[in-house]
C-alpha positions in Angstrom: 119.5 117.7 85.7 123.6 118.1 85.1 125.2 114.8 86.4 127.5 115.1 89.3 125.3 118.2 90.4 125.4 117.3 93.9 129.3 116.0 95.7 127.6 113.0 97.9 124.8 111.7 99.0 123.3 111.6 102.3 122.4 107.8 101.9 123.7 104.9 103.8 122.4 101.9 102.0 122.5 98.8 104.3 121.4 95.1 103.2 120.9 91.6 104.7 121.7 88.8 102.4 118.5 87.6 100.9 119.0 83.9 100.4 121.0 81.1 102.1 122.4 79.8 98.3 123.2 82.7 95.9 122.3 86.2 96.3 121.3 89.3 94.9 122.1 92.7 96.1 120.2 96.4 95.8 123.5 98.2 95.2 123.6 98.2 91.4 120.9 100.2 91.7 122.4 102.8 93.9 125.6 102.7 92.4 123.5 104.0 88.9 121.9 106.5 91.6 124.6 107.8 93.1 126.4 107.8 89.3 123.4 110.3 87.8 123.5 112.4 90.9 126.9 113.1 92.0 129.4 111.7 88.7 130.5 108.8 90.9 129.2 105.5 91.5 130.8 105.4 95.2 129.3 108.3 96.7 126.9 106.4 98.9 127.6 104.6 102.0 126.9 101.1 101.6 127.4 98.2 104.2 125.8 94.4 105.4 123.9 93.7 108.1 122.8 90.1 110.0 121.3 90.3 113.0 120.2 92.5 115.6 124.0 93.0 116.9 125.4 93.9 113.5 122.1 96.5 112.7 122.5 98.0 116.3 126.5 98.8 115.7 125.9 100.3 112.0 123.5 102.0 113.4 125.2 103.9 116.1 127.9 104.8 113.6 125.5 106.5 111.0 123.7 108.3 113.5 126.8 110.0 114.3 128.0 110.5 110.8 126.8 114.1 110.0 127.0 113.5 106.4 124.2 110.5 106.5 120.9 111.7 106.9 118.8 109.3 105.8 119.1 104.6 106.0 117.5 102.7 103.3 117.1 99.1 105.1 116.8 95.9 102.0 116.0 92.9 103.5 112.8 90.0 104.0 110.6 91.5 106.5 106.9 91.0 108.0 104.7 92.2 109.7 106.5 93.0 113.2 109.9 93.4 111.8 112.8 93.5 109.3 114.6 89.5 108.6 118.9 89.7 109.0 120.9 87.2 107.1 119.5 84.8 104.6 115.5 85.6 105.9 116.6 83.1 108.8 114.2 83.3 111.8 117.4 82.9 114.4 118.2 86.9 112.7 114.9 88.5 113.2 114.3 91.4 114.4 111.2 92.7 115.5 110.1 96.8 115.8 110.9 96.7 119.2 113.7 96.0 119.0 114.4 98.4 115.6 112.8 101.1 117.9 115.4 100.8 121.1 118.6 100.5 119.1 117.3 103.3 117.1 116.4 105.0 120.1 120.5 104.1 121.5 121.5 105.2 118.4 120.3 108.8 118.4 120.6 109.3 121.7 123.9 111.5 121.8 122.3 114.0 119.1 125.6 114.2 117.2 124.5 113.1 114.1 122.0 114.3 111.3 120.0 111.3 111.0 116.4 112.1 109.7 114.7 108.9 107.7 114.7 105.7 107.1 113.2 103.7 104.4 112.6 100.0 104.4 112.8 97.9 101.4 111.1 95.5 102.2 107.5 93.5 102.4 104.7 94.0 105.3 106.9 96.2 107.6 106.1 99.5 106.3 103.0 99.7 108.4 101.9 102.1 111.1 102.9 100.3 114.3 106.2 100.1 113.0 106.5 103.8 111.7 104.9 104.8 115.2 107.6 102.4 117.1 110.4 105.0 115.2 109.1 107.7 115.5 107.3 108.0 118.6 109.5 106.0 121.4 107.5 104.9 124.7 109.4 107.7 126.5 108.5 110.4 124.7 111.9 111.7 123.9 112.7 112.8 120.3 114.8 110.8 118.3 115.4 113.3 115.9 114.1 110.7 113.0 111.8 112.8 110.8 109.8 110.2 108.6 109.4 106.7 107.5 108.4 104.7 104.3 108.0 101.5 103.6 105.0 98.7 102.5 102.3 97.1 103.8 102.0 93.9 100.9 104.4 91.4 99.9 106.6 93.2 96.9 108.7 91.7 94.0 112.1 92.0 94.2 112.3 94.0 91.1 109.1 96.0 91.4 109.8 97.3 94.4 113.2 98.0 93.2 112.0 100.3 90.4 109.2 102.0 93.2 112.8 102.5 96.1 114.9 104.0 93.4 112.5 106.3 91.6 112.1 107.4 95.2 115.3 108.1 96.3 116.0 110.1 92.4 112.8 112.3 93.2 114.1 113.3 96.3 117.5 114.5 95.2 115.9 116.1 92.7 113.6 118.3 95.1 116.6 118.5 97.1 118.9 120.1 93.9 116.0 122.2 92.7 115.8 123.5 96.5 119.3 124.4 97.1 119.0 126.3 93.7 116.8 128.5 95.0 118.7 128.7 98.5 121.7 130.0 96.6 119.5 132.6 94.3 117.9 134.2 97.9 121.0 133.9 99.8 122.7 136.1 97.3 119.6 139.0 98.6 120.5 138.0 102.8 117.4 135.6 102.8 118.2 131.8 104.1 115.2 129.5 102.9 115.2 126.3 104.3 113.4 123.3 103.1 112.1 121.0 106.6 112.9 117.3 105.9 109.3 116.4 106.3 108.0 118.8 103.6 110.9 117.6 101.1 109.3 114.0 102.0 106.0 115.0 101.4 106.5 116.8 97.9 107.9 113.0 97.1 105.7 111.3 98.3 102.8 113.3 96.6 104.4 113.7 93.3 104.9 109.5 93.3 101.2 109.3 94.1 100.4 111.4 91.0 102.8 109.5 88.7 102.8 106.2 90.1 99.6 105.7 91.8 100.0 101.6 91.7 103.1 102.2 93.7 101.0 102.9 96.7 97.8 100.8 95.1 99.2 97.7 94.6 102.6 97.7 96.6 101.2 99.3 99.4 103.7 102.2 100.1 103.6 103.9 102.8 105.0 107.2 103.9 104.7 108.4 107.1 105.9 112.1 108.8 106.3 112.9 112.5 104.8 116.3 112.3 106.0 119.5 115.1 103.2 118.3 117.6 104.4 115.1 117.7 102.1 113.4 116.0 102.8 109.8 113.5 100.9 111.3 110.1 100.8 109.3 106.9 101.0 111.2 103.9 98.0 111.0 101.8 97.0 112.3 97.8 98.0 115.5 97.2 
């Protein structure tokens, strides 16, 4: 692909600090992203997060940002939820909890928020994804799919697996809008539903990088249009 094909993306990257001494950060590699897809190594949203408090405020400011459509959480995580600041237990925060500020945050249907993606270990599983996106109430949160693993992951393998992600999915996005241009020009308006954009990633990564879901334990999951929490299997 041409770089700087597409003006900005649709990505708020948002991070806790990862240890209490030093500290390394996943925006590098966005920054290279965002570089190879739009000509710019600022056009991303990127922002720190603690606790609960912090994650809950950021939150309710994406969600009604039109231009973000999709989070991608880094932090220590486990089973039950995502770690804030420095993996310290006084800043966790458990799917619960990630469910009702998610839930707060959508809830004025302003924005265009549609996935979320954790990097990081155990919480990708499907209580959690069904705690997004499937709320005790009912109601629809507008959150179309979520990703994330099920093992402990290295730092940098993990890494590679989030950002060869996030490139595949621009690219379906590009190679989409190419063809959106090429019908609108005859009066026909294709559109490409988030959850089959996710699914043509996540499949394509299961064909080229099987060990990504083997071995890491990735997870992709949809909320289909009855509702229901589906993971996305081989293709």
């Amino acid at each position: 692909m041409e770089e700087g094909d597409v003006d900005a993306l649709n990505l708020a990257v948002v991070e806790s600090r990862w240890w209490k001494t030093g500290n390394c950060t996943v925006k590098g590699m966005f920054d290279i992203l965002a570089e190879i897809q739009t000509g710019s190594p600022v056009n991303y949203h990127y922002e720190m997060f603690n606790n609960t408090a912090s994650l809950r405020e950021i939150m309710g400011r994406l969600a009604a940002d039109r231009k973000i459509a999709n989070v991608y959480i880094a932090s220590h995580g486990d089973k039950t939820g995502i770690c804030g600041a420095a993996g310290n237990d006084d800043n966790f925060i458990p799917r619960k909890a990630l469910g009702k500020l998610l839930k707060e945050a959508t809830a004025s249907r302003t924005g265009g928020l549609k996935g979320i993606y954790f990097g990081c270990c155990l919480v990708g599983n499907a209580k959690t994804a069904r705690a997004l996106l499937t709320p005790p109430d009912g109601n629809d949160m507008g959150v179309r799919w979520v990703a994330g693993y099920v093992e402990e992951v290295g730092w940098v393998a993990s890494s590679a697996v989030d950002i060869f992600f996030w490139n595949r999915y621009y690219e379906v996005s590009r190679k989409h809008e190419e063809r959106r241009r090429k019908a609108l020009k005859k009066g026909i308006d294709i559109r490409l539903h988030e959850a089959t954009k996710v699914q043509q990633v996540a499949r394509f990564m299961r064909r080229f990088m099987p060990g990504a879901f083997r071995n890491l334990g990735l997870r992709v999951y949809i909320r289909d249009r009855a509702a229901n929490v589906v993971e996305i299997g081989p293709p």
